[in-house]
N, C-alpha and C positions, 0 to 999 in steps of 0.2 A: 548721236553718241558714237557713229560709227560702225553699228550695229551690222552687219547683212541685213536685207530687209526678212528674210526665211527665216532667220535668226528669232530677230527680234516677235515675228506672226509666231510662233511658235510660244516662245516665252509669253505674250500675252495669251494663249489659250485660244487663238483666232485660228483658222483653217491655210489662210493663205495673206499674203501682206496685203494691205490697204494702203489706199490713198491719202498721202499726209496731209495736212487742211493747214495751208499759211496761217492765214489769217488769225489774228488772238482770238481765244475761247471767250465768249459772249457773257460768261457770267464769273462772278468775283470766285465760285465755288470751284467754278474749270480753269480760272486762270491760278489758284492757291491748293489744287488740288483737296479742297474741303468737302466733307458732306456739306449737303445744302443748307440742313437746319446752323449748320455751325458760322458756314460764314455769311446766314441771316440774323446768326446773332451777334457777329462780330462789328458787320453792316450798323447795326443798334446800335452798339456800344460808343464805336468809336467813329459813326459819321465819316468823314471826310477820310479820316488817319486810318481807314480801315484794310487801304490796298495798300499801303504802306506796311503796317503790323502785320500783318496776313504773309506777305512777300517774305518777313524777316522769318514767319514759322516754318520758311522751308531750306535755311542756313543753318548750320548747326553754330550751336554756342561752345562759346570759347571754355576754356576747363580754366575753372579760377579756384584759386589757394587763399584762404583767413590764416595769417599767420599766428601763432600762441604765443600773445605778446607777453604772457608771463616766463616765456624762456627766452625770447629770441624777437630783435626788432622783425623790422620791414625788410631794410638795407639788409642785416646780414643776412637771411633769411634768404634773400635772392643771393649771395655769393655764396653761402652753404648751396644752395641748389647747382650755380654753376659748378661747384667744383664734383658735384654726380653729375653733369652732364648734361641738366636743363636750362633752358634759358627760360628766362623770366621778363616781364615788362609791370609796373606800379598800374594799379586800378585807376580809372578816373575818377571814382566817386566814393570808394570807401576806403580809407587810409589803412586797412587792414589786408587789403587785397592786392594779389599777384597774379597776371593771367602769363598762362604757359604758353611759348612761343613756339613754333617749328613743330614736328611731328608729335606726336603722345607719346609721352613716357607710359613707364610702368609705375604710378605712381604705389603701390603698395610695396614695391620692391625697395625702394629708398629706405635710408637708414634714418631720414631727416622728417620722415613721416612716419617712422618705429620709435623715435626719439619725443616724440609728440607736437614737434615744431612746427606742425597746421595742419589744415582741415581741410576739405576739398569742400568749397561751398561757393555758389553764385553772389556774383558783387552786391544783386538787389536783394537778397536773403541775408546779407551780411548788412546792409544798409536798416533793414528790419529789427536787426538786433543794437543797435547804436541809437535808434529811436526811444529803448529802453530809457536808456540816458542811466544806467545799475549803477552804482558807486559803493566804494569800500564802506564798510561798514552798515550799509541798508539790509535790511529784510526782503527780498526778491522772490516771485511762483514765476514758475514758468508752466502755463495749464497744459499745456499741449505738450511736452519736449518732445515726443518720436521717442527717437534714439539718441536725439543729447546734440543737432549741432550746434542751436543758438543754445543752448544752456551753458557749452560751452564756453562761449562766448561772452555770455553774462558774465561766468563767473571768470575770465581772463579780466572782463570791466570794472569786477571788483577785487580785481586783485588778489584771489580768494582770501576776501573776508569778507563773511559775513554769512548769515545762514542763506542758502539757495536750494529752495524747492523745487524739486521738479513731480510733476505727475502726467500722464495721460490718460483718455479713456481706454488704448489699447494697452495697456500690463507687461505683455509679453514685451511691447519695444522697450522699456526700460530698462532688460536687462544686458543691452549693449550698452548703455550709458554709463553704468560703472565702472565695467571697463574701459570707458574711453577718458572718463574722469579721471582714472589711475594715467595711462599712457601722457596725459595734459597738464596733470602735476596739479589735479584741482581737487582739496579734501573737505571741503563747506557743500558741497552738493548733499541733499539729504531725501531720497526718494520717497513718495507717496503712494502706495498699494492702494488707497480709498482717499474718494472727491474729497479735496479738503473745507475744511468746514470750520465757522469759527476764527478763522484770520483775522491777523490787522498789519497788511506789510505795506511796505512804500510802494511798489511797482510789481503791478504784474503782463506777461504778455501772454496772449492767448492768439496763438497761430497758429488759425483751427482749422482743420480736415474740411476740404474744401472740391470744388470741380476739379481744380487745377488746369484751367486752359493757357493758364501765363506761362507752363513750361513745355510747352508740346512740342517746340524745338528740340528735346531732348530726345524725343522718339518720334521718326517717322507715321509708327501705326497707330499712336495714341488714341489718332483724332478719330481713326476708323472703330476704335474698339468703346467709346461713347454713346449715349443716347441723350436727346431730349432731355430724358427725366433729370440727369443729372445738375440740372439748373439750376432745380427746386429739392434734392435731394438731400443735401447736408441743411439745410434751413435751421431744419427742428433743432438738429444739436448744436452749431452756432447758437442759435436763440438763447439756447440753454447753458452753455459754456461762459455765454456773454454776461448774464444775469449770476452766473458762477463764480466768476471773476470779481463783477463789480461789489460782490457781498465780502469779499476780501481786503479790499483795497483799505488803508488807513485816510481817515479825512487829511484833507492835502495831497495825496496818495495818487501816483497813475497809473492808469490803466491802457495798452497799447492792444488794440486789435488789427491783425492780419491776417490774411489770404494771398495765394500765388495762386488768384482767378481775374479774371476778366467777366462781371458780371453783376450788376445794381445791387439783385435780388440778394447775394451774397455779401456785399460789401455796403455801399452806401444807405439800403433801405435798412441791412441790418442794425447799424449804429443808431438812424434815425430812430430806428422803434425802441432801441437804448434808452434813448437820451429823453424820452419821450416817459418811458418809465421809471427811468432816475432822474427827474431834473437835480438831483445833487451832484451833477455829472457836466464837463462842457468840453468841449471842442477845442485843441488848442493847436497852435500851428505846428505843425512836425519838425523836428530838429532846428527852432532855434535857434540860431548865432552861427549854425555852420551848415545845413541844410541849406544847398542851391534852389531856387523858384525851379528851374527846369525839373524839378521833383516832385513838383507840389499842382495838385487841380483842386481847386475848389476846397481847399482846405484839408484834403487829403494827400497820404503822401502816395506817387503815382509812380511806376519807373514800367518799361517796357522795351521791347528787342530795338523798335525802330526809334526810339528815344534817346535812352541811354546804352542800350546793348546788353543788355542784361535780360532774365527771363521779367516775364508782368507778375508784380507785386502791388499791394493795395495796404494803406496799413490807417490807421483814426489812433489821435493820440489824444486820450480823453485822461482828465483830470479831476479830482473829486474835490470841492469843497472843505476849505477847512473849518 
């Protein structure tokens, strides 16, 4: 880097500089700068593609914009932007997305982002909400919202209409949702203080609180401020979110499960034990007619830093018997 070598012995907390060792670091953990359990598990996961993926978590991700297609295309939407002084380039994989080119704005200073005219959201979390497949006039939950991005979302896909739920288990995030619903121009949003219960709606998504090792790109220190446990940590409440959901759904009705993890336990074995408990429930291919195979493993929908460029998402797009 250029560093002085005093410089640099100092900054690491060493007494005097040391000798720098050409050679590559011998293990996938020294070469991606990972704790060890992390990139033993990443080793798992992804086999071959793991010093590839591993390589992308030390790049940071590009800043991508979901435009509010209920105000403002795609196209204008980048020429509103150029004329504050950002540049823009079209997403490769979700026709809602913009990635910011050249240095970072200030994006909250924009008047085009006071006006409600998008969202700061990652391509593959906007690919999650499009899975939905929400349409005008349906009945749609969204179990999880947060704070409202893909609820947003949704209800830009329905055009706002049509009644849209949102609930989560944390309370307190719900109450930026309504303000972001005002700023979006969306009035069918209709929040949930208590699990809802008794349902019968056409689709629900449930993008549920998770490890999150698919965005570690985002922060350098993430990976260090994790343990172990966190593998097995959200289980129970997935479990329970999952069998939450599916008691909602109207027959014919889908149900869309996601995570922004990297992880069986969390993702594929949870579904399995789904479907396993509802066989009135199956497996259907994710996006249909406009979803690319490079998205798709094993019947799931898959997207990652060294794949698509985007953070790692995982999503089952299950559909209930009519």
């Amino acid at each position: 880097m250029g560093i002085p070598p005093h410089e640099a012995a100092a900054w690491s907390g060493v007494d005097a500089p040391v000798e720098l060792v050409p050679d590559a670091p011998p293990s996938l953990a020294l070469r991606a700068s990972l704790p060890d359990w992390l990139a033993h598990h990443f080793a798992h996961e992804w086999g071959p593609e793991a010093e590839d993926f591993c390589a992308h978590l030390n790049v940071p991700g590009p800043i991508t914009l979901r435009v509010n297609r209920l105000r403002i295309s795609r196209e204008d939407l980048a020429s509103r932007l150029r004329s504050e002084g950002v540049q823009t380039r079209p997403g490769l994989w979700s026709p809602w997305a913009l990635h910011i080119e050249g240095e970072r704005p200030n994006l909250y200073g924009l008047k085009a982002l006071q006006e409600g005219l998008f969202e700061v959201q990652d391509e593959g979390s906007q690919l999650l909400g499009l899975l939905v497949e929400a349409r005008p006039g349906e009945t749609v939950l969204d179990l999880c919202a947060g704070a409202g991005g893909k609820t947003l979302q949704l209800g830009a896909a329905m055009e706002n209409q049509g009644p849209l739920l949102a609930y989560d288990p944390d309370a307190g995030r719900l109450d930026r949702l309504l303000q972001r619903c005002s700023r979006a121009g969306l009035s069918q949003v209709q929040v949930l203080r208590a699990p809802p219960g008794g349902l019968s709606v056409d689709r629900v998504l449930v993008d549920a609180p998770c490890s999150e090792l698919g965005s570690l790109r985002r922060g350098p220190d993430l990976r260090f401020l994790k343990a172990p446990a966190v593998l097995e940590e959200f289980v129970p409440l997935q479990r329970e979110l999952l069998a939450l959901a599916g008691a909602q759904v109207r027959p014919g009705g889908r149900l869309v499960y996601a995570t922004c993890t990297v992880n069986r336990a969390e993702n594929q074995e949870r579904v399995a034990e789904f479907l396993r408990q509802r066989p009135d429930f199956r497996l259907t291919r994710p996006g249909a007619g406009w979803l690319p195979d490079a998205c798709l493993q094993d019947g799931f929908f898959l997207c990652a830093p060294h794949r698509q460029g985007t953070d790692a998402f995982f999503a089952a797009v299950l559909e209930r018997s009519g």
